[in-house]
N, C-alpha and C positions, 0 to 999 in steps of 0.2 A: 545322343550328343546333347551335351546342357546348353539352353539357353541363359542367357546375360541377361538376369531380372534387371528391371528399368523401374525409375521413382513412378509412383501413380500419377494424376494429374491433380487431384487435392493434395499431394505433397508439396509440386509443384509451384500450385498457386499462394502455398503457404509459406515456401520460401522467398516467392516474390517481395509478398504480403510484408515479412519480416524487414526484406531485403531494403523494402522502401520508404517501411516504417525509422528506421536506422540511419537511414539517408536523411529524411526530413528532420529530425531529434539534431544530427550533425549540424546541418542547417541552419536551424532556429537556433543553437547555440554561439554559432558563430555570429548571429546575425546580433544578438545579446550581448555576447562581450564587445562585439566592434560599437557599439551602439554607446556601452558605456564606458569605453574607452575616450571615446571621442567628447562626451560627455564631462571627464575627470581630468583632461591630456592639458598642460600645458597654461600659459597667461590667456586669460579675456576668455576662461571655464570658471562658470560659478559653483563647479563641482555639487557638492551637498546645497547649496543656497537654492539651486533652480529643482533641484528633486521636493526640497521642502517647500519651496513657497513659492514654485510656480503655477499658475493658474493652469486649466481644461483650455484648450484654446479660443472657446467661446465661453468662457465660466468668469464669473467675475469672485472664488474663489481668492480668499486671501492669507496672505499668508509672508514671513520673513526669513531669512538666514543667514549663514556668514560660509563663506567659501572658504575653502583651506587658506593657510598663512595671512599673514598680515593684511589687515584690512585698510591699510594705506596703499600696496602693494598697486603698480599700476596695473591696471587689465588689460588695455589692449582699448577701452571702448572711448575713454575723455581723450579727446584729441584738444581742446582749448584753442580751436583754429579762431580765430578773429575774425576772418573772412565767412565764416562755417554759414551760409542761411539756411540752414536748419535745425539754427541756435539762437536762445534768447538772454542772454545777461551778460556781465563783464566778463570774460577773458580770464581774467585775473582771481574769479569770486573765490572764498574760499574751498568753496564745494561744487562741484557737480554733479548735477543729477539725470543719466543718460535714462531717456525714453523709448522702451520700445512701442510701436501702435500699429496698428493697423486702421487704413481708411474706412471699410465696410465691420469691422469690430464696435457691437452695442455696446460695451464697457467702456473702450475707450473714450466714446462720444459723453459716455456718463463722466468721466474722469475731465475730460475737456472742459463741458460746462458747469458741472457744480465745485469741481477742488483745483481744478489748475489756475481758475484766476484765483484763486485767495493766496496760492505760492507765488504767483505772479507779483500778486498785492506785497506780501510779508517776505520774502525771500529773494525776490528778483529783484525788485525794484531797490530794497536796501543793499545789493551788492551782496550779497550774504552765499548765493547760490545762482549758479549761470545751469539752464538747462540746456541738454543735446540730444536732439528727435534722433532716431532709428527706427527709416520705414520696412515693414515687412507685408509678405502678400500670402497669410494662412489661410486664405475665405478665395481664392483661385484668378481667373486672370481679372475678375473684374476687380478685385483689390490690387492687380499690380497695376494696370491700367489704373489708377484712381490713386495709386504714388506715383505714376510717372507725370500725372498730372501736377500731382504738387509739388515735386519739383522743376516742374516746369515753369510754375508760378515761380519759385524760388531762385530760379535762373533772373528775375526781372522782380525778386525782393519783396517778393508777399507769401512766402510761402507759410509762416504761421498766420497768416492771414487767411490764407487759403485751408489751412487745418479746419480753422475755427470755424468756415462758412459751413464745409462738410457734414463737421458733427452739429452743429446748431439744426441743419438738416434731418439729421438720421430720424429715422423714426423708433416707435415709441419699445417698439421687437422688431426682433430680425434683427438681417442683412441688406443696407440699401443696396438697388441694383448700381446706381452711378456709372448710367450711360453716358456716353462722348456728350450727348447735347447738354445734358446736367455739368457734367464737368468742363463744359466750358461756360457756361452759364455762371458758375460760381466764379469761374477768374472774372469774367466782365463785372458781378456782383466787390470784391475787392477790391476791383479798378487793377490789375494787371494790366501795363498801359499797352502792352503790342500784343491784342489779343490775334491778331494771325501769326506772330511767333510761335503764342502759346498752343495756336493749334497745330501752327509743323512742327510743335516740341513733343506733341503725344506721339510721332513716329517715331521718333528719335530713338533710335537703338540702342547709343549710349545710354539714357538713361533710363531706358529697362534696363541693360544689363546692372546698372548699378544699382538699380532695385532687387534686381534677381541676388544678385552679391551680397546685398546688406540682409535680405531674407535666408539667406546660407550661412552666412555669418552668425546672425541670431542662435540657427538652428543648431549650430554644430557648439556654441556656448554651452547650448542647453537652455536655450528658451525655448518654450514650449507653448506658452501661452501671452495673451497679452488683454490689457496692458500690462508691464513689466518694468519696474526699475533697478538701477543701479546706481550705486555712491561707492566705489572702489570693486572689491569682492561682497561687499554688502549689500544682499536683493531684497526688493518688495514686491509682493504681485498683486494686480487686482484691484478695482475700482474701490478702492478702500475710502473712508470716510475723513475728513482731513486731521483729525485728530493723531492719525496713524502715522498720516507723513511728517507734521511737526515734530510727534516722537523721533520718525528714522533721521528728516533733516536735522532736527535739534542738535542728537546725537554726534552728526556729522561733522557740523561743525563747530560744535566742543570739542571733538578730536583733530580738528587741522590745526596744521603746524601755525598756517598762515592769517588764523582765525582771531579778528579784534575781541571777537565775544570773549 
């Protein structure tokens, strides 16, 4: 009587081998179109702008682009709230220019004090251009803890006050660590007048989640790295030298509708 040959056991483990290999390929594919999907999908996607000219997430990498269709088009990111404290210029300016940052981010802190005051100087103050912060937390919970801080400042009207202590702070590499005693140290330093608000404002649930939000939000645009800007569908990334932002602001606002220039 015949027996029923059976596969070897190096066949076996060959088929697994295969079997799993196939699996993972399925995988990583899916996990790549969804990625850029998400990436390309819909308003307030910089599509091609945040591939080209977004920075390494601790890179001060730089770089420019224009997002599919009209570069007037809204995004989804200027909101022009009046009320916004975690905005610096008129309401009304021709242009806005949305910042992404991060609190424990060495470029940002670069971007802070050598180019942001001269846009401050040239740009903000003649009404020309109103800026809109967007905090993110890419450097883990001590960057979201150290935005929940400054909006916490923000809740009692110093929160680019409170930016400014931060990175005047950072040091020279790295990542500062920006323990609780630090960051409340910097609200008593910008006079934050109810500093035991500001400290039952670091539990505040709300306003991690709305940190957590505005860091999902970033991500799923397609920012990637920071710092990172925006003027419509038109991106800039990267502690770039001021010369670069006159360019992209300049630009800007010769193209507004609402622009005296």
């Amino acid at each position: 009587m015949s027996q029923r040959s059976t596969p070897s056991r190096t066949s076996q483990r060959r088929l697994k081998s295969w079997l799993f290999l196939a699996a993972a390929v399925i995988v990583f594919l899916g996990v790549v179109i969804f990625a850029q999907a998400s990436m390309n999908s819909g308003n307030g996607s910089f599509g091609a702008a945040a591939k080209q000219g977004a920075a390494a997430a601790d890179g001060s990498g730089a770089g420019t682009g224009t997002g599919a269709g009209d570069s007037a088009a809204p995004t989804g990111f200027e909101t022009r709230d009046p009320a916004d404290p975690m905005a610096i210029g008129d309401a009304d300016a021709p242009v806005v220019l949305v910042e992404w940052t991060d609190m424990r981010c060495p470029y940002c802190a670069v971007f802070n004090q050598e180019t942001l005051p001269t846009i401050v100087d040239e740009y903000v103050e003649a009404g020309k251009v109103r800026i809109e912060v967007r905090d993110v937390a890419f450097f883990g919970e001590a960057s979201e803890t150290a935005s929940v801080a400054a909006r916490a400042a923000g809740e009692q009207g110093r929160f680019m006050e409170y930016l400014d202590a931060v990175y005047a702070a950072a040091p020279a590499e790295g990542h500062p660590d920006l323990p609780v005693e630090q960051l409340i140290g910097f609200a008593e330093e910008v006079g934050v007048p109810d500093i035991a608000k500001f400290t039952a404002d670091l539990e505040d649930p709300a306003l991690r989640a709305a940190v957590q939000q505005s860091t999902a939000t970033a991500q799923q645009a397609g920012v990637t790295g920071v710092p990172f800007f925006a003027i419509g569908t038109d991106a800039l990334s990267g502690a770039q030298p001021i010369d670069a932002f006159r360019g992209f602001l300049d630009a800007a606002i010769e193209a507004a509708p609402d622009s005296a220039a």
